[in-house]
PALO-247862 format. One record per residue: residue number from 1; residue in one letter; z negated, x, y negated of N, C-alpha, C, O in turn. Coordinates in steps of 0.001 Angstrom, whole numbers, m for minus. Each point is the difference from the previous one (the first is absolute). Layout:
N
<NUM,"A",<Z,X,Y>,<Z,X,Y>,<Z,X,Y>,<Z,X,Y>>;
...
END
This chain:
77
<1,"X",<m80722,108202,m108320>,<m308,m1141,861>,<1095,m158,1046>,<1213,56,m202>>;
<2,"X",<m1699,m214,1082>,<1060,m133,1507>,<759,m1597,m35>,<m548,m1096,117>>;
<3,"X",<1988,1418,m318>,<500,m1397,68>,<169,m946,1460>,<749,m951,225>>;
<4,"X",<m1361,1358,302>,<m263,m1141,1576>,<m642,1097,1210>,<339,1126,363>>;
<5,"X",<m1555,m2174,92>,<m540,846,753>,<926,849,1200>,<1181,m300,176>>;
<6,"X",<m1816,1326,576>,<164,463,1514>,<m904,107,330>,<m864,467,m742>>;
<7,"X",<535,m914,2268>,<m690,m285,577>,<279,210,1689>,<736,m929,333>>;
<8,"X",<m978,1608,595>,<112,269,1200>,<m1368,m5,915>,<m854,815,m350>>;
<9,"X",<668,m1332,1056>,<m773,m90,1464>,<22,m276,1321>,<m29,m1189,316>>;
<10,"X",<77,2089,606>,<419,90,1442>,<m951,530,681>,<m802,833,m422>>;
<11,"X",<872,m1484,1945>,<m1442,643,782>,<924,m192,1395>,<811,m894,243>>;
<12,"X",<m1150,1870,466>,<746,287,1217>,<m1550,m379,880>,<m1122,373,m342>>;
<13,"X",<1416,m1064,1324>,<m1382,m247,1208>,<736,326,1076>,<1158,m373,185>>;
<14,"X",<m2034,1320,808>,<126,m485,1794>,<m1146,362,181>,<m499,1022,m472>>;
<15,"X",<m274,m2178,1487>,<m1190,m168,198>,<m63,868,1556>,<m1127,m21,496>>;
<16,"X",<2458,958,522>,<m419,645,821>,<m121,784,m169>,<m537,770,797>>;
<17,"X",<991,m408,m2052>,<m423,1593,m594>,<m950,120,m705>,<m285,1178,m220>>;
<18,"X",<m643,m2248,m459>,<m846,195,m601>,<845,399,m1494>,<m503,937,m621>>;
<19,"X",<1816,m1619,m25>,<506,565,m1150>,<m432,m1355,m985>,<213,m1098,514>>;
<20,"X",<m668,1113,m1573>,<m153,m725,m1188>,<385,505,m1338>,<m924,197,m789>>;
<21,"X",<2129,45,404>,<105,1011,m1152>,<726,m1427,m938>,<330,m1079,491>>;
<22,"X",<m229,1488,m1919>,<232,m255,m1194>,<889,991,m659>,<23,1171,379>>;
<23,"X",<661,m1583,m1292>,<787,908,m788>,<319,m1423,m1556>,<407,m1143,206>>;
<24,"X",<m691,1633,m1360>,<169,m357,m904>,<106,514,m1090>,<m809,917,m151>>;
<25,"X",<1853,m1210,m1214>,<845,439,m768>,<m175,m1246,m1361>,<m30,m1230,20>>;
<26,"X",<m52,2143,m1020>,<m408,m1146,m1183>,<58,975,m1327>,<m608,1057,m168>>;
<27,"X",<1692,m1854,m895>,<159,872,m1411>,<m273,m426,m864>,<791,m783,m526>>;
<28,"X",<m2286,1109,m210>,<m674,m779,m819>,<43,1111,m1218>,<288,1184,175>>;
<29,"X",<m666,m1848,m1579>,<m436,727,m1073>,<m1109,1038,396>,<m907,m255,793>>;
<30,"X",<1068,1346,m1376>,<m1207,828,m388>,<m870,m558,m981>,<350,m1012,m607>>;
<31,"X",<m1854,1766,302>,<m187,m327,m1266>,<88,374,m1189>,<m582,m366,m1022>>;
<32,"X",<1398,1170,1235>,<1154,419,m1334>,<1728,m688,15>,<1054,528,m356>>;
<33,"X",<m1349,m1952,948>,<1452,m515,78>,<1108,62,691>,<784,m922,227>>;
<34,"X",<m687,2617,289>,<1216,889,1081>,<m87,m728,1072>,<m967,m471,599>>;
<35,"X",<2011,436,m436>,<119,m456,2179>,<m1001,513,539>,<m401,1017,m566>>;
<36,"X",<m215,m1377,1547>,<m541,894,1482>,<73,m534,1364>,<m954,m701,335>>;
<37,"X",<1903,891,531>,<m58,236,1115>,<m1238,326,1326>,<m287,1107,455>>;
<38,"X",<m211,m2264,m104>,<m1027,151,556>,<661,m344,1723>,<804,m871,331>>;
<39,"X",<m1430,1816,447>,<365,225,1111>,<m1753,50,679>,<m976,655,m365>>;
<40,"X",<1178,m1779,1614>,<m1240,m67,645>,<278,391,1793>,<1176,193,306>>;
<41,"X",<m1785,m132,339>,<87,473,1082>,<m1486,m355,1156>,<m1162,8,m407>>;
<42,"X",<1527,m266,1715>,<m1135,554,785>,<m819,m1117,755>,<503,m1108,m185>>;
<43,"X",<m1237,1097,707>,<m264,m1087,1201>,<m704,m1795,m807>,<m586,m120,m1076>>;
<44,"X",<936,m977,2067>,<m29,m1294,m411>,<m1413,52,m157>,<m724,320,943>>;
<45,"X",<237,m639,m2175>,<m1564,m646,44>,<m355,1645,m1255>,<m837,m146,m890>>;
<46,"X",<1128,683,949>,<m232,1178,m891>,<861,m20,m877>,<1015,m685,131>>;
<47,"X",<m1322,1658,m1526>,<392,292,m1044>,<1109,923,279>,<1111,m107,m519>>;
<48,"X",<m1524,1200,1529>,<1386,835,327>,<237,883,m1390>,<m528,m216,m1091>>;
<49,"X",<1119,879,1306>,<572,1036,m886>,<1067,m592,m892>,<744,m953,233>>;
<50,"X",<m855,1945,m1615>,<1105,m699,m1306>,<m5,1557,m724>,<m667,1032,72>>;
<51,"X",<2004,m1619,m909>,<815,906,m515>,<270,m307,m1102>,<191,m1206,m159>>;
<52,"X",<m86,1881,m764>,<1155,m900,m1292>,<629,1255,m787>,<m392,1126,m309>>;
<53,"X",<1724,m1986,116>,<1041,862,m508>,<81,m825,m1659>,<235,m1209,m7>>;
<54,"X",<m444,1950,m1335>,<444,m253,m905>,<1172,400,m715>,<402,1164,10>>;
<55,"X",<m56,m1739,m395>,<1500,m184,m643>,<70,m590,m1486>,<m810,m819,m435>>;
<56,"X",<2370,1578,m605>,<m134,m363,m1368>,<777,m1439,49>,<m202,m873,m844>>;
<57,"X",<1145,727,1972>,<867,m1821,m346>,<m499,m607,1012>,<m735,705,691>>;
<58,"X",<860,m1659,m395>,<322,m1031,1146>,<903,169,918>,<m228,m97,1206>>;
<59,"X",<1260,346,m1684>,<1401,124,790>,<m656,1260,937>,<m70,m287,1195>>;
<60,"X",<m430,1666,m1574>,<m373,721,935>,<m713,m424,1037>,<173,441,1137>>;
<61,"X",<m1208,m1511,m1499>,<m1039,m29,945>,<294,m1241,1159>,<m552,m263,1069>>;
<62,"X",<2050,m564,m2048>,<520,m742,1207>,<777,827,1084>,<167,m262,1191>>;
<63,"X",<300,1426,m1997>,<1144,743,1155>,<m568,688,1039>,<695,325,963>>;
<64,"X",<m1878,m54,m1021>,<m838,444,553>,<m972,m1048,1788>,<m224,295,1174>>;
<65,"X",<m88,m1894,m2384>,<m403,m338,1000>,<619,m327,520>,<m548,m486,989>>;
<66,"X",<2284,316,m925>,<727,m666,918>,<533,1027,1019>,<530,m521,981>>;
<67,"X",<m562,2205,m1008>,<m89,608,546>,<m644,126,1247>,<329,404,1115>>;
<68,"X",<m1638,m1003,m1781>,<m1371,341,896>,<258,m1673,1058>,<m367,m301,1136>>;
<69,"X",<856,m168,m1795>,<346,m1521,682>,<1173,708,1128>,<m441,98,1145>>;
<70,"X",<1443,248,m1292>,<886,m129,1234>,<m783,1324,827>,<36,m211,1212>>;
<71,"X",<m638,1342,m1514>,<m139,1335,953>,<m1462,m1365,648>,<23,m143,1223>>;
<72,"X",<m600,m309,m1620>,<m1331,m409,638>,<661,m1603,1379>,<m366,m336,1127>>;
<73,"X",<1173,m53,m1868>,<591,m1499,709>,<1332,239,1062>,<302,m521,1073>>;
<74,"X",<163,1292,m1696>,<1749,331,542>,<526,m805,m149>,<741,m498,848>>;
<75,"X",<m1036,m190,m2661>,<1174,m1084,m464>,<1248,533,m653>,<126,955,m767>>;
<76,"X",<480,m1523,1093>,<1490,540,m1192>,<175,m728,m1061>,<637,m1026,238>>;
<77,"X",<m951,1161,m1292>,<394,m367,m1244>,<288,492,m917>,<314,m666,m986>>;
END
């Protein structure tokens, strides 16, 4: 069981380019209990493309999404 959620959602707009994109990040149980790393992608109003990375701890699948947090944001933490 995951001891506190993660949760990520971001959408980049410019309406002269015609850009509406999304990017979202979320580490929920499998249904066998394991972490999974769910990675979504792809234009506002659509489902867009997804990914998922499974993992045996938590700790992996946090090190992971916080990875995917600074290469996607260009945060430093």
């Amino acid at each position: 069981m995951l001891t506190q959620p993660y949760q990520l959602y971001i959408e980049r707009t410019d309406p002269a380019k015609n850009m509406a994109r999304f990017y979202a990040l979320a580490i929920e149980p499998t249904l066998f209990g394991t972490p999974g790393l769910t990675r979504r992608w792809g234009r506002i109003g659509t489902f867009g493309r997804a990914m998922v990375h499974h993992f045996d701890k938590e700790e992996d699948a946090v090190r992971m999404f916080l990875d995917l947090l600074r290469t996607t944001t260009g945060a430093r933490l």
